[in-house]
C-alpha positions, 0 to 999 in steps of 0.5 A: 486449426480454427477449433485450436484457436478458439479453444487458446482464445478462450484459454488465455482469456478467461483467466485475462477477465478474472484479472480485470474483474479481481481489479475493479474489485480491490478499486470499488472496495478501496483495496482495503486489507490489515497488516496488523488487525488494530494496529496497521491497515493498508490501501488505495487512496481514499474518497473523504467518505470512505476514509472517513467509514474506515476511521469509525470503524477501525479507531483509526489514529494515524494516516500515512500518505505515500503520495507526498505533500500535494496542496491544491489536489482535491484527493489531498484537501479533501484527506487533510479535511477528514484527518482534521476533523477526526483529529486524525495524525497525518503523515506525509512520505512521498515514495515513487512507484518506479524509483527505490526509496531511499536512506532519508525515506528510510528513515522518515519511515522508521520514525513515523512507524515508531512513533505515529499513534494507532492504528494507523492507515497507509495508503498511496494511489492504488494500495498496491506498490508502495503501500505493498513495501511499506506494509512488508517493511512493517511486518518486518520491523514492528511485527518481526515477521521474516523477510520471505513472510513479510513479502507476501504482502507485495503480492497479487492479492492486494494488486500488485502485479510486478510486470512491465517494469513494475517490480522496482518495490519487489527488487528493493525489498529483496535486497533491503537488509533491515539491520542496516535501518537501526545501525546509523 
């Protein structure tokens, strides 16, 4: 009986621990990946640092921020500084990661993707949830990727784990019908 035990314990935990190690590693390294190599990259919030690296280094032009306007944050200062310093265009598009977005979000969206110069930079707190939508919606819109090809990037790869009430991005995506976008 006590064999059984060990032998479950250590079956359960093993994949437990790679979990947690795959985590820490997309948040050390910025859960940094391309939607579109040049042209849209995605990840977790940023120090100015690191944004400033990933600026150099992939001629970035634009910076969506899904965290909203929050003046007064450190993270944010420090964001607007870089963006300012680089001349870089700075968009701000406060999504929840629990609650759907909606038609005016939809639309701000649409048009930062229009017109926003690039490559451009989407990020939110951990890279995972709403940057995972956005970065779908993207493949979608700009690229005319298909829906069940898009989705892919709301996936354990970059984070996203749709459990424990975490699944409001995977829900939305699934009913979004993008024609409905362009038809207003």
């Amino acid at each position: 009986m006590r064999r059984g035990l060990k032998i479950t314990a250590l079956t359960l935990s093993g994949p437990l621990l790679l979990l947690i190690v795959y985590l820490g590693f997309l948040v050390a390294t910025g859960n940094f990946h391309a939607i579109t190599s040049g042209e849209a990259y995605r990840t977790a919030q940023l120090s100015g640092g690191k944004l400033s690296q990933y600026i150099e280094e992939y001629h970035i032009k634009s910076v969506m921020n899904l965290r909203g306007q929050n003046p007064g944050k450190e993270w944010y200062e420090n964001e607007i500084r870089t963006c300012t310093k680089y001349g870089i265009e700075h968009y701000d598009l406060a999504l929840s990661s629990t609650h759907e977005p909606n038609t005016k979000d939809m639309k701000e969206m649409i048009e930062i993707f229009r017109t926003a110069p690039r490559p451009i930079l989407i990020h939110c707190q951990y890279g995972a949830d709403r940057s995972g939508l956005v970065s779908a919606m993207w493949k979608v819109i700009v690229d005319n990727e298909p829906k069940a090809e898009a989705k892919k990037q709301l996936s354990f790869l970059y984070g996203h784990v749709p459990i424990l009430g975490r699944d409001t991005m995977d829900r939305f995506f699934e009913k979004w019908n993008p024609a409905d976008q362009f038809s207003h």
